[in-house]
N, CA, C and O atoms as CSV, one atom per row, in Angstrom:
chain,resi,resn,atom,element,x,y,z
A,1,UNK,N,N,0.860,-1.176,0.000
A,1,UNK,CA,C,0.000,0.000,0.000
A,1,UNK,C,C,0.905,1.236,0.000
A,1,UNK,O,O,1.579,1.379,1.020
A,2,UNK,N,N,1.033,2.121,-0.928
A,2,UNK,CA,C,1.772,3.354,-0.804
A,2,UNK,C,C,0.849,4.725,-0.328
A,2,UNK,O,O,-0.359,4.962,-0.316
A,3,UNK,N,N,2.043,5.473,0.047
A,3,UNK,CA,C,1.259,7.111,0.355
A,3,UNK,C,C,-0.150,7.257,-0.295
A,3,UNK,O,O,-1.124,7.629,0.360
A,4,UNK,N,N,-0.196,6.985,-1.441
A,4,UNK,CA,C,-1.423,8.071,-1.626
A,4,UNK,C,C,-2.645,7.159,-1.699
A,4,UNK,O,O,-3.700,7.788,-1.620
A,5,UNK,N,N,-2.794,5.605,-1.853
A,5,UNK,CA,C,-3.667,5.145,-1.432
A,5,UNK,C,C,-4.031,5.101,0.347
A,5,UNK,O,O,-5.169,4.960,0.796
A,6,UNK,N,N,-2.721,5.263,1.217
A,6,UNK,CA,C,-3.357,5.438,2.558
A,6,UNK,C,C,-3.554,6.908,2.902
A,6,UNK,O,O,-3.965,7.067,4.051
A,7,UNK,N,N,-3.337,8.191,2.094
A,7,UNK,CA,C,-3.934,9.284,2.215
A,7,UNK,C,C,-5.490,9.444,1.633
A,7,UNK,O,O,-6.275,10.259,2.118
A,8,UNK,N,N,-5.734,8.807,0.840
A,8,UNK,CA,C,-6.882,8.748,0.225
A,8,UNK,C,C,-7.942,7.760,1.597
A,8,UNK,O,O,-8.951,8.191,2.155
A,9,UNK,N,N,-7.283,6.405,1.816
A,9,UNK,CA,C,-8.055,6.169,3.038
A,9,UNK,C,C,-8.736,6.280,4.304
A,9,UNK,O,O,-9.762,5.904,4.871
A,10,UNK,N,N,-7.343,7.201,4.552
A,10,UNK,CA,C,-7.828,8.577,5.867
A,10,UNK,C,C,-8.505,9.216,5.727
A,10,UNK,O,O,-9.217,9.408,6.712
A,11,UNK,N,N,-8.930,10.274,4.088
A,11,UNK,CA,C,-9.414,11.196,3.837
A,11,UNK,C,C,-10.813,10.548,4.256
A,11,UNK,O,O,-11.605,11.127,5.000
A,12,UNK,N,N,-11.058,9.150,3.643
A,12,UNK,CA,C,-12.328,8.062,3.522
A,12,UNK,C,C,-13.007,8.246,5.080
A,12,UNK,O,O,-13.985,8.713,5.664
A,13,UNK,N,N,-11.920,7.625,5.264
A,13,UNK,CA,C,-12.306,7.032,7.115
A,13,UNK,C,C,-12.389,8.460,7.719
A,13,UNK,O,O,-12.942,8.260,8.801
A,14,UNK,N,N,-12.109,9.990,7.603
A,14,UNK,CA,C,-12.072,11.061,8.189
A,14,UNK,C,C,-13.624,11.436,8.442
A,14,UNK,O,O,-14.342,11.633,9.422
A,15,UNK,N,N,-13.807,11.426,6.508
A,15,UNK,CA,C,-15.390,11.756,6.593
A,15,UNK,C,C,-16.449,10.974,7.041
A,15,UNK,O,O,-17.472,11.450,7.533
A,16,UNK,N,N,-16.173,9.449,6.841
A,16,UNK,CA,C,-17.623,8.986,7.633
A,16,UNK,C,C,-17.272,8.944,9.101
A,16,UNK,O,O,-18.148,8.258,9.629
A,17,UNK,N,N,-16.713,9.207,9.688
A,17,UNK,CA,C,-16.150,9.263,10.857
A,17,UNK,C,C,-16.486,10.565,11.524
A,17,UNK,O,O,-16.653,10.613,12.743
A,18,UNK,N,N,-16.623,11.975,10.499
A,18,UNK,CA,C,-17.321,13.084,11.207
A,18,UNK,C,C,-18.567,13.200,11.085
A,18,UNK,O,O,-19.303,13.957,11.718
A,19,UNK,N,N,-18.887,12.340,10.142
A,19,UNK,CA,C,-20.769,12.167,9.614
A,19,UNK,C,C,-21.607,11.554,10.995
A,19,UNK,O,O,-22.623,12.047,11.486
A,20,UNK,N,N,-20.592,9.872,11.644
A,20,UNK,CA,C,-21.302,9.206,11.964
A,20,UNK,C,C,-21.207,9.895,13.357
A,20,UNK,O,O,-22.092,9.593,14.158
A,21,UNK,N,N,-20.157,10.867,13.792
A,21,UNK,CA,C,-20.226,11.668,14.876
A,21,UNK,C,C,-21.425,12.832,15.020
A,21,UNK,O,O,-21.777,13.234,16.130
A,22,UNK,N,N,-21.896,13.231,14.015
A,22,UNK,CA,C,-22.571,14.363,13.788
A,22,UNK,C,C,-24.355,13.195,13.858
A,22,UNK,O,O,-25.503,13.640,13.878
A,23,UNK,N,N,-24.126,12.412,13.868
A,23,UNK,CA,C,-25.010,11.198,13.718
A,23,UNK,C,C,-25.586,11.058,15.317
A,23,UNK,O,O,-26.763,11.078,15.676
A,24,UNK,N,N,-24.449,10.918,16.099
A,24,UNK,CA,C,-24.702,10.463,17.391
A,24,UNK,C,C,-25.639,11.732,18.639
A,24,UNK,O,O,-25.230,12.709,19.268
A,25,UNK,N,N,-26.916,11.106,18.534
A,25,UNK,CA,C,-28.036,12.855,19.812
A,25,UNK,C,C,-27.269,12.481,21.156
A,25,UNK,O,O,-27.994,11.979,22.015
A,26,UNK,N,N,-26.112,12.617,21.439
A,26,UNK,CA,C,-26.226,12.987,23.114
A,26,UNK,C,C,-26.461,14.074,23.837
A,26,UNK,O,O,-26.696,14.019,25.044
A,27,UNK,N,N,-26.403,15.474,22.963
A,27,UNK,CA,C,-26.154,16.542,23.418
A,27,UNK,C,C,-27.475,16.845,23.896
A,27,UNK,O,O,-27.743,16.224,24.924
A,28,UNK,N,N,-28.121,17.383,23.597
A,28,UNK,CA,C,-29.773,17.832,23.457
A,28,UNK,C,C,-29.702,19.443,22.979
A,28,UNK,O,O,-30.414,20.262,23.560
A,29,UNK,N,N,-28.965,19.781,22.087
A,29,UNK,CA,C,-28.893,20.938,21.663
A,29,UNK,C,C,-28.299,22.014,22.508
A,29,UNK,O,O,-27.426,21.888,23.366
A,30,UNK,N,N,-29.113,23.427,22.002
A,30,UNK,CA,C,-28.301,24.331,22.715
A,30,UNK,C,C,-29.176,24.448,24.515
A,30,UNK,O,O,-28.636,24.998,25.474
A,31,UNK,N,N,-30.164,23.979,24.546
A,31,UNK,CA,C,-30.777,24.048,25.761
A,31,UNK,C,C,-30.341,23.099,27.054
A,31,UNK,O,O,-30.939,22.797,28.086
A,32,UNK,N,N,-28.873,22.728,26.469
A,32,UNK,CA,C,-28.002,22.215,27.974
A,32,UNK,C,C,-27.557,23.035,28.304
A,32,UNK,O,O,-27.107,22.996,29.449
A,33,UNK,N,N,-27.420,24.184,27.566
A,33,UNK,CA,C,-26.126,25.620,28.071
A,33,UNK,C,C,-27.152,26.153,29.554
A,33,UNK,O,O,-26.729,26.569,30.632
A,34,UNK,N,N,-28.302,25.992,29.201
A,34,UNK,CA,C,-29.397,27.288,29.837
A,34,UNK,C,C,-29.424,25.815,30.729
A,34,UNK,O,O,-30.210,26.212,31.588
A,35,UNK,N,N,-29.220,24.840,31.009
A,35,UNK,CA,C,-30.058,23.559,31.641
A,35,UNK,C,C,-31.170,23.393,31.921
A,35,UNK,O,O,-31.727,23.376,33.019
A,36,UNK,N,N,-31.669,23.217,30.566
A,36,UNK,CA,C,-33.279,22.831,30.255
A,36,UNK,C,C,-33.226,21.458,29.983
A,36,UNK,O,O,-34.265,20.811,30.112
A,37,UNK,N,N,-32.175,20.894,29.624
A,37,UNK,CA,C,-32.055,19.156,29.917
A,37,UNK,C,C,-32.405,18.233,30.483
A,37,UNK,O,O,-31.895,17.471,31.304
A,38,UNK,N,N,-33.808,18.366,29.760
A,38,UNK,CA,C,-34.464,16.771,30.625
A,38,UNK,C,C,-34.175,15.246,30.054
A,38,UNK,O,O,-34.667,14.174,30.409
A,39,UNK,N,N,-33.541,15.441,29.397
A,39,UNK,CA,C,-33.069,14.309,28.340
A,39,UNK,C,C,-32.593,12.885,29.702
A,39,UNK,O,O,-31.990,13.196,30.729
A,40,UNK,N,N,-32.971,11.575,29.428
A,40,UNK,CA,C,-32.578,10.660,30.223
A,40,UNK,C,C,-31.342,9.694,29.640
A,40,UNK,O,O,-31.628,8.997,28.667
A,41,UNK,N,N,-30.362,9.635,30.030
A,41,UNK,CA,C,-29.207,8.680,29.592
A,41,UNK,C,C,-29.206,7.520,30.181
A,41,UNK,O,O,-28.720,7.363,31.301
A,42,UNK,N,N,-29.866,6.373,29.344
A,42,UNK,CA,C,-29.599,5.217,29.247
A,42,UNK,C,C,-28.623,4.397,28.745
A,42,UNK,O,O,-27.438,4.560,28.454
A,43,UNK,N,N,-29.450,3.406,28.708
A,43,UNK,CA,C,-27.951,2.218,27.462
A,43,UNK,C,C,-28.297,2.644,25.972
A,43,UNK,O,O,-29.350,3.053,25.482
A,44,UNK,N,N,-26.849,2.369,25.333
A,44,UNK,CA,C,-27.432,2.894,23.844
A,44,UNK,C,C,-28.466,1.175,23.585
A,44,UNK,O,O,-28.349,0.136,24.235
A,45,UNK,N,N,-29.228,1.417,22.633
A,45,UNK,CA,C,-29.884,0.012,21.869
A,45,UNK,C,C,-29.947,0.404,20.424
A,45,UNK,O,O,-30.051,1.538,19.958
A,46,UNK,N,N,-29.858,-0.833,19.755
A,46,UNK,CA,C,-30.391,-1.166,18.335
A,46,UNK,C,C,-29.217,-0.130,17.749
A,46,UNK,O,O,-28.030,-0.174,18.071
A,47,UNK,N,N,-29.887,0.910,16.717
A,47,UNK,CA,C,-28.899,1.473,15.606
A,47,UNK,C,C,-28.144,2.788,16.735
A,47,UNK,O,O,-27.007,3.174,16.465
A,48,UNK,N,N,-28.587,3.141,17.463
A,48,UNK,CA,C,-27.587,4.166,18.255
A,48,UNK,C,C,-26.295,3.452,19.398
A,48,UNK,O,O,-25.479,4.123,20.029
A,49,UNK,N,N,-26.427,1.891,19.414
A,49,UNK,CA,C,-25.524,0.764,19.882
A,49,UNK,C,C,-24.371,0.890,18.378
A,49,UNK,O,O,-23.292,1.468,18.253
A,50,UNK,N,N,-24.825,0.435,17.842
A,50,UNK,CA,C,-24.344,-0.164,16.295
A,50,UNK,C,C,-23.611,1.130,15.518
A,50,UNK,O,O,-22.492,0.912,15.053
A,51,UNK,N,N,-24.164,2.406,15.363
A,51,UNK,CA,C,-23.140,3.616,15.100
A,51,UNK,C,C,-22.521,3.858,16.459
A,51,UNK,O,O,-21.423,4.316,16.145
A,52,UNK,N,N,-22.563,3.828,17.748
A,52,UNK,CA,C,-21.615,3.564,18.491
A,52,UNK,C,C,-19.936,2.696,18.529
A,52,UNK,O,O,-18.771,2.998,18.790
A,53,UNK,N,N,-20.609,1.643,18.151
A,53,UNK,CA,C,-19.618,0.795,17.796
A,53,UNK,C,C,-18.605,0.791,16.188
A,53,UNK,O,O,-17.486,0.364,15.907
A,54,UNK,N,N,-19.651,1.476,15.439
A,54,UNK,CA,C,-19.195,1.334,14.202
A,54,UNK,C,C,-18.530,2.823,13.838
A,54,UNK,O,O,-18.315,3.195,12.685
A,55,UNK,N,N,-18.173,3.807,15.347
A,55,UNK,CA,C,-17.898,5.164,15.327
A,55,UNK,C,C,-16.025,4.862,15.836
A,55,UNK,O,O,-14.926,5.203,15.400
A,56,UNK,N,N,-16.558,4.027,16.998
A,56,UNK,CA,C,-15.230,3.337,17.759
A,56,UNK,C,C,-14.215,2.538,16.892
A,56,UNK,O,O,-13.017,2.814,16.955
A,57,UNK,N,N,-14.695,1.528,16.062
A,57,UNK,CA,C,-13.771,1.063,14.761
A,57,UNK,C,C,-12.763,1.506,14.032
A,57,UNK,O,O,-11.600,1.158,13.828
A,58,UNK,N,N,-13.835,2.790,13.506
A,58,UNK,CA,C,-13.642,3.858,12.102
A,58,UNK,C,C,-12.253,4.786,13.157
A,58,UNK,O,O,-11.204,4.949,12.534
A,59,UNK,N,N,-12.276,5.354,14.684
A,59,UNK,CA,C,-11.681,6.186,15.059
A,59,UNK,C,C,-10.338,5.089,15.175
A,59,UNK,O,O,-9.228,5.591,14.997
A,60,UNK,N,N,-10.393,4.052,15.380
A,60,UNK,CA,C,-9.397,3.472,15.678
A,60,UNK,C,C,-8.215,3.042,14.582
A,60,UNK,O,O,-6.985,3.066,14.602
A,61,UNK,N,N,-9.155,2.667,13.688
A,61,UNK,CA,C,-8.531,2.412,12.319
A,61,UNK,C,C,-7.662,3.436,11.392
A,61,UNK,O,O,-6.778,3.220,10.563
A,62,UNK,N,N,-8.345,4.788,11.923
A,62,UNK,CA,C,-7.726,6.372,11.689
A,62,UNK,C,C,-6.693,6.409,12.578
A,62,UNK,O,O,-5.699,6.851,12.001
A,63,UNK,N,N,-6.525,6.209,13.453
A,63,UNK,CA,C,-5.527,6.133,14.290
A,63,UNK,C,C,-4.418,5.400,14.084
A,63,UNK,O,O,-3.288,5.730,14.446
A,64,UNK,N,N,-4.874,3.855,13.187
A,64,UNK,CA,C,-3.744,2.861,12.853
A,64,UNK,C,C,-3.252,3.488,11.402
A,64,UNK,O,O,-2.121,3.294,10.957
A,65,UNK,N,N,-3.995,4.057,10.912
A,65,UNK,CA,C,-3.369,4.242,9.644
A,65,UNK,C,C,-2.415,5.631,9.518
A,65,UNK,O,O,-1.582,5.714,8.615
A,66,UNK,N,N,-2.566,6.469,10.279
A,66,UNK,CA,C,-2.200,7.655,10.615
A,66,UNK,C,C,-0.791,7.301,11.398
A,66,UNK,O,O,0.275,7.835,11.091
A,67,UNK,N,N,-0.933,6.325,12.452
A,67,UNK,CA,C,0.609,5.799,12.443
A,67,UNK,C,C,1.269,5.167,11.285
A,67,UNK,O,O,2.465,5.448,11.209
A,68,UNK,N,N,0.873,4.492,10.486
A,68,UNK,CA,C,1.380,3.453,9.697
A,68,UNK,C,C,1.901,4.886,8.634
A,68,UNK,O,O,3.080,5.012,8.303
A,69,UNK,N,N,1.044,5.669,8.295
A,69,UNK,CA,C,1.295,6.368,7.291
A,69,UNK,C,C,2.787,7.558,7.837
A,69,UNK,O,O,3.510,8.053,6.972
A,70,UNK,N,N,2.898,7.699,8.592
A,70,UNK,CA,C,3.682,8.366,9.563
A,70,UNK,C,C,5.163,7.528,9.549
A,70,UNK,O,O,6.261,8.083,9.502
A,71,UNK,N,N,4.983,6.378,9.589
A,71,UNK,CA,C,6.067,5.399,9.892
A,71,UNK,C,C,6.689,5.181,8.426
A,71,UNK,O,O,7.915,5.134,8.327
A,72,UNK,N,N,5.736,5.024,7.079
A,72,UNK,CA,C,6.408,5.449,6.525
A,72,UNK,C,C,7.084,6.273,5.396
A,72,UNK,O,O,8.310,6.373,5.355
């Protein structure tokens, strides 16, 4: 695998990686600033489990390739 196919992969893994972040409701908008937050934090289930997990992968894999690409 050379440079520019693992720059091109990062670029890959960068963007669904800020999508599936922009994906994830923990916040409850801007009405935590004022603490109007009635929002209840449970366990994630079903597809907010699954882009959880599939958020954790993608960051990790950015991480391996970002060394690898670094190294050489």
């Amino acid at each position: 695998m050379n440079q520019f196919n693992l720059a091109i992969a990062q670029l890959v893994i960068g963007v669904v990686l800020i999508i599936l972040i922009l994906l994830q409701q923990r916040g409850g908008g801007m009405g935590v600033l004022g603490g109007a937050s009635s929002q209840f934090y449970g366990t994630r289930r079903g597809l907010e489990k699954t882009i959880f997990i599939f958020t954790v992968v993608l960051g990790i894999l950015f991480i391996a390739l970002s060394i690898i690409s670094f190294l050489i």
